[in-house]
BAPA-364964 format. One record per atom (N, C-alpha, C, O): y, z, x; residue in one letter. Coordinates in steps of 0.02 Angstrom, whole numbers, padded with zeros to 5 digits, always signed. Layout:
YZXA;...
***
This chain:
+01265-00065+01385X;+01218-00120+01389X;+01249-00176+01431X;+01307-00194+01431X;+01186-00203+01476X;+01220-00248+01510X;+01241-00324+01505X;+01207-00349+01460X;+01272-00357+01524X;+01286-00443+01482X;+01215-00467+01471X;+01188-00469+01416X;+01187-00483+01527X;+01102-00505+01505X;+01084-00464+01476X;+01032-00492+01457X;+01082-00407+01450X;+01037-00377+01400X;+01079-00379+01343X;+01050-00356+01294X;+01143-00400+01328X;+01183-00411+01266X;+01153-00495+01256X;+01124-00522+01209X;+01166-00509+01295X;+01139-00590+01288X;+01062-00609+01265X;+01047-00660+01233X;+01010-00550+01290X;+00937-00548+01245X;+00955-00525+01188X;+00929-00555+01141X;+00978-00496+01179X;+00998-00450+01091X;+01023-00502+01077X;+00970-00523+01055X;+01068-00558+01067X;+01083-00590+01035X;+01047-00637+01017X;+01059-00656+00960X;+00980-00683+01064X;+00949-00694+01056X;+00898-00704+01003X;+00886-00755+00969X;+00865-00637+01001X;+00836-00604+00954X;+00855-00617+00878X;+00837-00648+00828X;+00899-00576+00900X;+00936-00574+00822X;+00971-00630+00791X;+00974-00626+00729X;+00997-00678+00816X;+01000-00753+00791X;+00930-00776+00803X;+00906-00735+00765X;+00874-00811+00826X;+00801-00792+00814X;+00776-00762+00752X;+00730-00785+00718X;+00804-00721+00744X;+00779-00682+00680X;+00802-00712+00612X;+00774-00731+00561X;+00860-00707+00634X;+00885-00755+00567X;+00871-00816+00560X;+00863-00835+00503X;+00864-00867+00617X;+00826-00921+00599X;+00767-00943+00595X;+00751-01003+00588X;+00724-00888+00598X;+00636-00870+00588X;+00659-00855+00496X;+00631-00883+00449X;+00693-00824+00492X;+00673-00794+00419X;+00696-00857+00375X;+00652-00881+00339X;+00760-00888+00374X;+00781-00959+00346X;+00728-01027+00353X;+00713-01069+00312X;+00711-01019+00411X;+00689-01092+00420X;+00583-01102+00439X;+00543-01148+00444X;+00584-01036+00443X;+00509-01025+00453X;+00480-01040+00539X;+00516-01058+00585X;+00418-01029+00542X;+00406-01015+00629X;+00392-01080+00628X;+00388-01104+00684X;+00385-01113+00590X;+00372-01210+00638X;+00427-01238+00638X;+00433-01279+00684X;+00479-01230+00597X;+00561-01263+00633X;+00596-01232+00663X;+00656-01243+00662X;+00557-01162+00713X;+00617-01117+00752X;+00632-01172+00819X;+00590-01206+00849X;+00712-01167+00831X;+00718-01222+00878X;+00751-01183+00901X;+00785-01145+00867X;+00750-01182+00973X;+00755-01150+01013X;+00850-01167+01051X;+00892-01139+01087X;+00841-01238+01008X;+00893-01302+01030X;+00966-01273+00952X;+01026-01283+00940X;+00926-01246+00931X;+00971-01237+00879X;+01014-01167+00868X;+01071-01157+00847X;+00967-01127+00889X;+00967-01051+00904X;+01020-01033+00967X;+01062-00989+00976X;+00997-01094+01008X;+01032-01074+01085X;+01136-01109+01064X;+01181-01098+01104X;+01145-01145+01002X;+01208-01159+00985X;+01237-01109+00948X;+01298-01110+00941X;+01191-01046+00911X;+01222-01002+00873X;+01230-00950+00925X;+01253-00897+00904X;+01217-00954+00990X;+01210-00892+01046X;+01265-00927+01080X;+01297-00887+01114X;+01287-00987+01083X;+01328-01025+01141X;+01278-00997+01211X;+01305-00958+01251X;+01209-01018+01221X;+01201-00973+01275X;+01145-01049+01287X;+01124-01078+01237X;+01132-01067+01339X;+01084-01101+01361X;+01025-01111+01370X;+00990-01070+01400X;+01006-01154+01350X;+00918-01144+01319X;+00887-01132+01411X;+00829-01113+01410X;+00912-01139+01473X;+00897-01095+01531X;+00876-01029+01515X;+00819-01006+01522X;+00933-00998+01492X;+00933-00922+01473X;+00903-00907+01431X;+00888-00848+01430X;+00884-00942+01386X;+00820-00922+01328X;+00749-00915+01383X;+00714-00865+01381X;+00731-00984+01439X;+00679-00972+01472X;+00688-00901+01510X;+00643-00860+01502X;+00735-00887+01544X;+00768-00825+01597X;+00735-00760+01549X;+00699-00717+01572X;+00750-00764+01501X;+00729-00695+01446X;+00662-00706+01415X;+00632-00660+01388X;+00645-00747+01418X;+00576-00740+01365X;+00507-00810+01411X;+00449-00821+01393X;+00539-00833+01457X;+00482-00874+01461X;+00460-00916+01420X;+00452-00973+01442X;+00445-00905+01351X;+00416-00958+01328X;+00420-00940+01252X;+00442-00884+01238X;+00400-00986+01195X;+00408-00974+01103X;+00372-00928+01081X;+00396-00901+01032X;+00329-00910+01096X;+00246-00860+01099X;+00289-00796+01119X;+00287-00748+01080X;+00333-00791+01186X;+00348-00720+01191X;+00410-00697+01143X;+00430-00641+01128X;+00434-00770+01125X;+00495-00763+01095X;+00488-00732+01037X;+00527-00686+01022X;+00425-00757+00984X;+00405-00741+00921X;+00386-00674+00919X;+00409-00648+00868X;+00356-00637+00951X;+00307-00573+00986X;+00385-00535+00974X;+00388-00489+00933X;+00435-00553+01003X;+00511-00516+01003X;+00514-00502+00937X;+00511-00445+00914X;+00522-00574+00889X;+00568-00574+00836X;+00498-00528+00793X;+00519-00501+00742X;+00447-00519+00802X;+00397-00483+00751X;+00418-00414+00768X;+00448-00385+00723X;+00409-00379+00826X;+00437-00330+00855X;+00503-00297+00822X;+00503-00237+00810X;+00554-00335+00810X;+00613-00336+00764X;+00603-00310+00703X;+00625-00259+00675X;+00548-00373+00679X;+00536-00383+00623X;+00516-00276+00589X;+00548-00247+00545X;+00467-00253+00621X;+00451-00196+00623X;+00486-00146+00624X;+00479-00098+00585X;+00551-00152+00692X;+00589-00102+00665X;+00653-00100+00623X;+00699-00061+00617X;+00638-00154+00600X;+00694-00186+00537X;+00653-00130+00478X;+00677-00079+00453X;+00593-00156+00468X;+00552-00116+00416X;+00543-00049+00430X;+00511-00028+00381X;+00552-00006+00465X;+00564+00055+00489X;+00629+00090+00458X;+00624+00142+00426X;+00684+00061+00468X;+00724+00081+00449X;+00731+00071+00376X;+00768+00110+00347X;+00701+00022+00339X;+00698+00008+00289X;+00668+00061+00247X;+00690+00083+00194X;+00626+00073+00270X;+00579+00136+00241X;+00632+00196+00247X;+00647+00226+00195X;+00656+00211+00296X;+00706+00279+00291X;+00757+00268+00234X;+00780+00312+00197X;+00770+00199+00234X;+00836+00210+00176X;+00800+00208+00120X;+00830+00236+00074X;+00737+00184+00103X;+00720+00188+00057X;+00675+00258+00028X;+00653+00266-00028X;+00671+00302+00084X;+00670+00376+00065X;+00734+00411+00038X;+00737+00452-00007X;+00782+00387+00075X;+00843+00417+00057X;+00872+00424+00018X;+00898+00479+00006X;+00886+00337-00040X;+00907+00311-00063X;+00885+00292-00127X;+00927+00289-00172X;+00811+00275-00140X;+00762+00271-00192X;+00756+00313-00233X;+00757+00366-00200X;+00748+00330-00307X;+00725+00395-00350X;+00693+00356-00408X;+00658+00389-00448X;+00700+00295-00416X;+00664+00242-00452X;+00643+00180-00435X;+00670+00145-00392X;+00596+00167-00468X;+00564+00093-00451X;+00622+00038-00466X;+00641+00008-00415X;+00655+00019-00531X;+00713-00011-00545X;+00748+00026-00568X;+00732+00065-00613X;+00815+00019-00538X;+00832-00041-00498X;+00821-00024-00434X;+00800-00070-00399X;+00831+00038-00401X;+00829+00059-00336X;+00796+00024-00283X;+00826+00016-00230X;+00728-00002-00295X;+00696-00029-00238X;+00704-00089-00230X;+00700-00112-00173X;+00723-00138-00298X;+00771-00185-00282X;+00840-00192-00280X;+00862-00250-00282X;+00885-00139-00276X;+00945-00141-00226X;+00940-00144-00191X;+00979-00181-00160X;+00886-00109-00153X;+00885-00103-00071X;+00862-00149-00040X;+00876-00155+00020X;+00811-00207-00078X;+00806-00251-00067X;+00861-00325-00072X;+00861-00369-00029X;+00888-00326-00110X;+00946-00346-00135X;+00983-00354-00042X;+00989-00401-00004X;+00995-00298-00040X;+01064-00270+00007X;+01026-00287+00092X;+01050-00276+00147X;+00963-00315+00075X;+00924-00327+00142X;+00884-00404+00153X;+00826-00414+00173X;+00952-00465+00127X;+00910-00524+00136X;+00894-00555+00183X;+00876-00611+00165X;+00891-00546+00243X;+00871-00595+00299X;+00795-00545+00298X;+00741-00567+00277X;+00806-00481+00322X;+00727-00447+00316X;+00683-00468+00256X;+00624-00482+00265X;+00705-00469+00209X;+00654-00489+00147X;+00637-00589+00157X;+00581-00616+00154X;+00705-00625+00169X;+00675-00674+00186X;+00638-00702+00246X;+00607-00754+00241X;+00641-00658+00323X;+00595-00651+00370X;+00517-00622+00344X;+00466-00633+00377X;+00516-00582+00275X;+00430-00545+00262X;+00431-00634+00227X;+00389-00673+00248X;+00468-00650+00189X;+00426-00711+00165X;+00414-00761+00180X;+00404-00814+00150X;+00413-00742+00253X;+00407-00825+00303X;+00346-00813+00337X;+00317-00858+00367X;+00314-00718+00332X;+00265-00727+00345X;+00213-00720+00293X;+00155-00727+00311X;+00223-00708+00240X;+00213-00712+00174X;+00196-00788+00170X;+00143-00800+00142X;+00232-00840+00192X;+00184-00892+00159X;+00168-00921+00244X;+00176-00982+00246X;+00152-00900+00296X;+00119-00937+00352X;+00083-00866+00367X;+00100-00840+00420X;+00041-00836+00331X;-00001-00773+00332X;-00092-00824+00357X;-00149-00802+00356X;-00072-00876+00371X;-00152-00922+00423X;-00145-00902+00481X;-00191-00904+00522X;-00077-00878+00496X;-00053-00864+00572X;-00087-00776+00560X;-00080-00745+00507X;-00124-00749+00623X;-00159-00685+00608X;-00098-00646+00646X;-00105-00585+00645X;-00050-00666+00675X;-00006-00623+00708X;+00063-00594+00628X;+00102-00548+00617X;+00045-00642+00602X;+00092-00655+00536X;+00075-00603+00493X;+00101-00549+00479X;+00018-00638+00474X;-00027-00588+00431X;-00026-00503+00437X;-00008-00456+00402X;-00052-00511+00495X;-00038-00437+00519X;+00003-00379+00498X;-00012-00326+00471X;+00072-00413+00522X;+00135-00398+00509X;+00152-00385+00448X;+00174-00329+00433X;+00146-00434+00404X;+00147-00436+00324X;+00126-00386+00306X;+00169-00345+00292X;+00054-00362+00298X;+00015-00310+00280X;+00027-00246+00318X;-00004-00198+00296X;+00063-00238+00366X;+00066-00158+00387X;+00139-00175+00370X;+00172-00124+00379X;+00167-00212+00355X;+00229-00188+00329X;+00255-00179+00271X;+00308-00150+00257X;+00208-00212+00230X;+00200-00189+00138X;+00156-00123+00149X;+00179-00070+00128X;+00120-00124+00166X;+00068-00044+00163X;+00110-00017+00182X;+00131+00018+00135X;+00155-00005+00248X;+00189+00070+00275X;+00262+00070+00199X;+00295+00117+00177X;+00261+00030+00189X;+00321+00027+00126X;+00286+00076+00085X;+00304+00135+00086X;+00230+00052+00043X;+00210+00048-00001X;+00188+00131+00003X;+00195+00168-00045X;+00161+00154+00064X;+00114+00234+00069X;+00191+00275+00089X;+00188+00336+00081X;+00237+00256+00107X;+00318+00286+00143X;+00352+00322+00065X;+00368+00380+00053X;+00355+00265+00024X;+00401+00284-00025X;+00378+00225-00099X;+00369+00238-00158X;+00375+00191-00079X;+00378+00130-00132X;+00307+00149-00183X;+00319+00173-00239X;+00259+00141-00170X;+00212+00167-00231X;+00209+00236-00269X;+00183+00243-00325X;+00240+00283-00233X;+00278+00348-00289X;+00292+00318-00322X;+00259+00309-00373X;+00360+00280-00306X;+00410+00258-00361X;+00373+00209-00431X;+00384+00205-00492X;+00325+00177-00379X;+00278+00144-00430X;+00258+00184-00491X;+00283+00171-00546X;+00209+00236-00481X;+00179+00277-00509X;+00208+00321-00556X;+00175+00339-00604X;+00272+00344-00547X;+00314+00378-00578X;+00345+00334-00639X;+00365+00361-00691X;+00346+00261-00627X;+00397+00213-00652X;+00347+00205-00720X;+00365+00210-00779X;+00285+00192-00696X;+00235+00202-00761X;+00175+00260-00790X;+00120+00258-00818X;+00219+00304-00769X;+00173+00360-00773X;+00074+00366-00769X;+00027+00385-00805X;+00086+00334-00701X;+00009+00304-00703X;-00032+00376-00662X;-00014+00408-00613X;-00101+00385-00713X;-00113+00450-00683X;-00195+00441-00625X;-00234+00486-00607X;-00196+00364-00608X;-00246+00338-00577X;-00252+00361-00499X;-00199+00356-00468X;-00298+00380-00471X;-00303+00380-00402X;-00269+00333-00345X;-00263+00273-00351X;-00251+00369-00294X;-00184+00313-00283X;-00231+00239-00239X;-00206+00183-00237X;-00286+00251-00213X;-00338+00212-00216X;-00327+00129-00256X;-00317+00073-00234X;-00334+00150-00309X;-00321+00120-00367X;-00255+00072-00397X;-00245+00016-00418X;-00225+00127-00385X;-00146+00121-00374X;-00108+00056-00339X;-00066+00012-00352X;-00158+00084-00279X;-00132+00029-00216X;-00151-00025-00228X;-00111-00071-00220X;-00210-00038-00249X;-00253-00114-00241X;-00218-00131-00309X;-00210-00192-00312X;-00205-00115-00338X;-00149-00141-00405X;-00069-00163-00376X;-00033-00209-00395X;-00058-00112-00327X;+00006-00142-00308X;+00009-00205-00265X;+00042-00257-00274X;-00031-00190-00219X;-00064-00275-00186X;-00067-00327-00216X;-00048-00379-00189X;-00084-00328-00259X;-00114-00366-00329X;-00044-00404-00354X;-00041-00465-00356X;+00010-00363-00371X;+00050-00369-00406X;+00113-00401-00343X;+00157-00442-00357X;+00104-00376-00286X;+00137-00386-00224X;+00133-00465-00214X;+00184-00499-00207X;+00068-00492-00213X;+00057-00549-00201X;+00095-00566-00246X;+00154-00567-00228X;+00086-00578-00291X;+00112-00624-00357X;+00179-00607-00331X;+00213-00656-00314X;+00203-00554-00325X;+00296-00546-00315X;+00332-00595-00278X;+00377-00635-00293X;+00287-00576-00204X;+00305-00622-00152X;+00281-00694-00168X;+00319-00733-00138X;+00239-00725-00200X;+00239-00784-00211X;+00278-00828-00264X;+00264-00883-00287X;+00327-00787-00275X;+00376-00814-00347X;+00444-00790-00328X;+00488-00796-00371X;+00457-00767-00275X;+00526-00745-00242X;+00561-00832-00233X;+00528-00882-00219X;+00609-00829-00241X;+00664-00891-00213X;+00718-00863-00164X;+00767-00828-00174X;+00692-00892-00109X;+00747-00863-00057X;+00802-00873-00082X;+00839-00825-00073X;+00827-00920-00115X;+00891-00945-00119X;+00921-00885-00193X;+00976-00891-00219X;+00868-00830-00213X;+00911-00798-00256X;+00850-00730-00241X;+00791-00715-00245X;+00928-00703-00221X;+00873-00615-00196X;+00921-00555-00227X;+00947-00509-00196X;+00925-00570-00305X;+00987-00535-00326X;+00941-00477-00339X;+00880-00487-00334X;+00962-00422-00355X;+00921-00369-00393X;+00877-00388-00454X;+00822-00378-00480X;+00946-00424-00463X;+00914-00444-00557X;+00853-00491-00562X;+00807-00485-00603X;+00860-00548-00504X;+00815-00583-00498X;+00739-00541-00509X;+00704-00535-00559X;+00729-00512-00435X;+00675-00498-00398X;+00664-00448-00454X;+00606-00463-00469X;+00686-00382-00509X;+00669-00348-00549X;+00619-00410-00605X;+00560-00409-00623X;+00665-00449-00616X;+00635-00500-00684X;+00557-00514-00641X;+00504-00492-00661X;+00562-00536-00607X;+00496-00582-00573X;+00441-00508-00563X;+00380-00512-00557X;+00465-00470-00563X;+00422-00399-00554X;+00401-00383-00633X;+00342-00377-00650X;+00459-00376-00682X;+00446-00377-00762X;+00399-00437-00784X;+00350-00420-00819X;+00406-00498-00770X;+00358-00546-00811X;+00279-00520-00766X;+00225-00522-00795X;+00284-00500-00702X;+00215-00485-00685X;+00156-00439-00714X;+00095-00437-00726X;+00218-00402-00720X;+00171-00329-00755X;+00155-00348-00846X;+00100-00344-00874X;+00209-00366-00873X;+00219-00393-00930X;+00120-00447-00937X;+00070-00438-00972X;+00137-00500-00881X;+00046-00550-00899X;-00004-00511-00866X;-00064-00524-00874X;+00011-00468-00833X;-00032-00408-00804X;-00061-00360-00860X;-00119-00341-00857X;-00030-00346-00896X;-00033-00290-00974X;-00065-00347-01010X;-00124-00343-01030X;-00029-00399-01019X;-00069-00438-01087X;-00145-00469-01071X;-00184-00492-01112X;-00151-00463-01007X;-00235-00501-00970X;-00273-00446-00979X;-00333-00451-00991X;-00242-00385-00973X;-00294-00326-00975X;-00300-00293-01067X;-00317-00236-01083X;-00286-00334-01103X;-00284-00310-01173X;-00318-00362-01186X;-00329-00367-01247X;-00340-00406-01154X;-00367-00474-01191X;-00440-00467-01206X;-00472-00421-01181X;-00461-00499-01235X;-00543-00530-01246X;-00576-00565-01174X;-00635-00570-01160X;-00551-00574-01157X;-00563-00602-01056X;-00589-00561-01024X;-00644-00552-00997X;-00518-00523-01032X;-00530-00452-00977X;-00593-00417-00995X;-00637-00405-00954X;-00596-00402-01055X;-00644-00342-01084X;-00705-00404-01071X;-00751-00381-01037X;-00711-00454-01085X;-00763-00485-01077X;-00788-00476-00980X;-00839-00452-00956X;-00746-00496-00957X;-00761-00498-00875X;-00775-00416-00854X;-00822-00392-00821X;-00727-00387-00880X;-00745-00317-00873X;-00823-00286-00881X;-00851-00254-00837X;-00857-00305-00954X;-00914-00294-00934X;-00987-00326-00896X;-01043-00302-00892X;-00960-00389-00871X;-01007-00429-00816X;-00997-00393-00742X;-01029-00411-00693X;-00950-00340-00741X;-00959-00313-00664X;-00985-00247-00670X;-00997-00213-00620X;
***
């Protein structure tokens, strides 16, 4: 690889890490170009402009989650702890999904978010689901439950703690008010108005 193309890779990938920490409205380009020692010239020289820059770091973003999915074929045989070790052992990617996780108004964001929980989710991760609770529902079903439960996950994550143990608990209290809403007088009540 050549210096300018070691010098875009680095780019990127500091980019990446400061997209996932600091979110896409404080990516500074001024800040990024001090963790590269490389000149915000050479940021224009490679990318032209923040728009192509971001388009990169999503691009990344994808085959970050690619590989993610392989280890998590590899590596996975249960829902816990397994899928949160691997998550665990992968925090800048998990805190890059939750930067588009909460700026999902952005449709380039959004996007991303959702084919990258779905290719998770249809790859390996909802087996593990299904197996974890011996659920004998159409995976149809399945899915729009895991969505369901996904949201809530990702909206109660703390970047600042991506331990296994964490992200398992915040997955346990979900399912936990998830079980007790569907045993309720509510549920069965709303249940039969649809």
């Amino acid at each position: 690889m050549s210096e300018i193309e070691n010098t875009r890779q680095l780019w990127i990938e500091k980019g990446y890490e400061h997209f996932a920490l600091y979110g896409p409205k404080n990516l500074s380009i001024n800040k990024i170009s001090k963790t590269t020692g490389s000149s915000r010239a050479s940021f224009y020289h490679h990318f032209g402009d923040i728009e192509v820059f971001i388009d990169e770091l999503l691009a990344k973003h994808w085959q970050i989650t690619e590989t993610f999915i392989h280890s998590g074929r590899e590596h996975c045989r249960q829902l816990m702890p397994d899928l949160y070790d691997l998550c665990e052992q992968n925090p800048v990617p998990l805190k890059f999904a939750l930067q588009l996780f909460h700026h999902r108004s952005t449709p380039e964001f959004n996007f991303l978010f959702i084919k990258s929980y779905e290719a998770i989710a249809k790859s390996f991760a909802l087996e593990l689901f299904i197996n974890h609770f011996e659920l004998i529902q159409n995976k149809t079903e399945v899915y729009n439950l895991w969505l369901t439960l996904g949201e809530a996950w990702y909206s109660r994550i703390d970047p600042n703690d991506l331990t296994s143990a964490s992200l398992q608990r915040h997955a346990g209290e979900i399912l936990q008010n998830l079980s007790e809403f569907v045993n309720s007088p509510l549920y069965c009540h709303l249940h039969k108005k649809v």
